[in-house]
N, C-alpha and C positions, 0 to 999 in steps of 0.2 A: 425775973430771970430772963424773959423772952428781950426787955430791954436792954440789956448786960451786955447777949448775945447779937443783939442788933447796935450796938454803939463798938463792939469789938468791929465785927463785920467792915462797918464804917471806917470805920480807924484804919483797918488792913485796907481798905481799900483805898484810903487816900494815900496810906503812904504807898502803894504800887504804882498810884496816879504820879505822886513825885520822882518816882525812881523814873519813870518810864519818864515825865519829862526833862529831868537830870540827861538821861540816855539821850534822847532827842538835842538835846543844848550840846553834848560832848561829839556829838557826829559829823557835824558839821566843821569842828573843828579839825578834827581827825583826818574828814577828807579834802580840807584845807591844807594840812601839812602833806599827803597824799601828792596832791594836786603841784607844792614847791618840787617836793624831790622829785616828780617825770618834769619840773620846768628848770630842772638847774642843768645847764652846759658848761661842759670843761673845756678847756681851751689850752693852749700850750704857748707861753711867753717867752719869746727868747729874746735876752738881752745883753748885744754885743759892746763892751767897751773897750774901746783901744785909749790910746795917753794923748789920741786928736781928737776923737768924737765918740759919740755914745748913741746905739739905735737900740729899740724897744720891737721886736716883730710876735704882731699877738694869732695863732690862728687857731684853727679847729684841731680836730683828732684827729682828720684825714689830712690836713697839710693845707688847708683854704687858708688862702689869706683872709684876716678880719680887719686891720690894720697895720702899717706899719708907719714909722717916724722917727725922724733922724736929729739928729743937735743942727746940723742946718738949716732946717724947714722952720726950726724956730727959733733962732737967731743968722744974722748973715755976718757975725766978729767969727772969725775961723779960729784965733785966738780962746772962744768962749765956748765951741763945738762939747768940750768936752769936760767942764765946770758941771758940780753935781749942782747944782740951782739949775741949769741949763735941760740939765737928764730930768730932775724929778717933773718941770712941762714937760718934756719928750712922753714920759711915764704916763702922767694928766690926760692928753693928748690923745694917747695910743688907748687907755682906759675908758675913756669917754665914751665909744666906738663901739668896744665890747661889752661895755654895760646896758649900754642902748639896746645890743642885740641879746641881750638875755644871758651874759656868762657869770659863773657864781664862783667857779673852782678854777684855778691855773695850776700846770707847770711851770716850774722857774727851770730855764736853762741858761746860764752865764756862762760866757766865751771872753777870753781875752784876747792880745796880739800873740800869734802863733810864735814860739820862744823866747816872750818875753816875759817879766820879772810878776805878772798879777795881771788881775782886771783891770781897766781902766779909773779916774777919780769920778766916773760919775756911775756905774755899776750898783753900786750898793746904794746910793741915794735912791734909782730907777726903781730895784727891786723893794727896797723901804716903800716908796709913794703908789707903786700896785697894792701893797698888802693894804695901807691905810685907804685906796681908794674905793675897798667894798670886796674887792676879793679875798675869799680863802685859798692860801696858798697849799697843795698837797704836798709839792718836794719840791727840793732846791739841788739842781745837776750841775756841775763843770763841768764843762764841755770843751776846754780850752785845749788845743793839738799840742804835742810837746815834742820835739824832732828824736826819735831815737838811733841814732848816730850818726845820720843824714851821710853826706859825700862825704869823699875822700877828703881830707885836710891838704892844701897843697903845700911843699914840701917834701915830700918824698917820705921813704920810712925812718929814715935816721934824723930829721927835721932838717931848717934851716942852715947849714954853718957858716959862720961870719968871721 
């Protein structure tokens, strides 16, 4: 019997020994994912496309610039300013910069030409090649100004007569 009791003993006691270094293996993990979430930085992307060029401006939460980059800087065809091939480098470029410095999360804010018909064509290419460059995106904002009835119409109130 006294052996019975001493091989239980044992027994309970290895498996405490396993649990405990189960517990030990899982902790470090823990404070591994601990450790990402105080390293991830949010930033706030904003990307302006008009129907001549496309810029990508990526900063902080307070307004620091982290980079910015235009369809010129990376091509010199003015013609090509604003082709989505031309934005997704613009995108690449501006991403690089921020990854380097440690950003995990973005704001999307798209702006177009103030009263005109959308975004520009290289807009949504931009914001495509952020998300596929390693960023998770939190929201996507239009931000685009829309004239609400701006000046007087010239003509008078009765309009033109001809």
């Amino acid at each position: 019997m006294a052996e019975k009791e001493e091989f239980k003993e044992t027994k309970e006691e290895k498996e405490i020994e396993q649990t405990e270094h189960e517990i030990e293996e899982i902790s470090p993990e823990l404070e591994e994912k601990k450790e990402k979430r105080k390293d991830e930085r949010v930033g706030i992307a904003y990307i302006y496309g008009t129907p001549n060029n496309t810029m990508v401006h990526i900063t902080d939460l307070s307004g620091n610039t982290i980079s910015r980059v235009s369809g010129g800087m990376i091509t010199k065809h003015s013609r090509l300013k604003s082709n989505p091939t031309i934005a997704m480098f613009v995108a690449k470029k501006a991403a690089e910069r921020a990854l380097d410095l440690g950003f995990t999360k973005l704001y999307i804010r798209m702006k177009g030409k103030t009263g005109g018909t959308g975004h520009g064509p290289g807009s949504h290419a931009a914001l495509k090649t952020l998300g596929k460059s390693g960023f998770s995106i939190v929201s996507i904002l239009d931000t685009t100004k829309f004239p609400r009835g701006g000046p007087k119409v010239k003509g008078g109130r009765r309009g033109r007569r001809v």
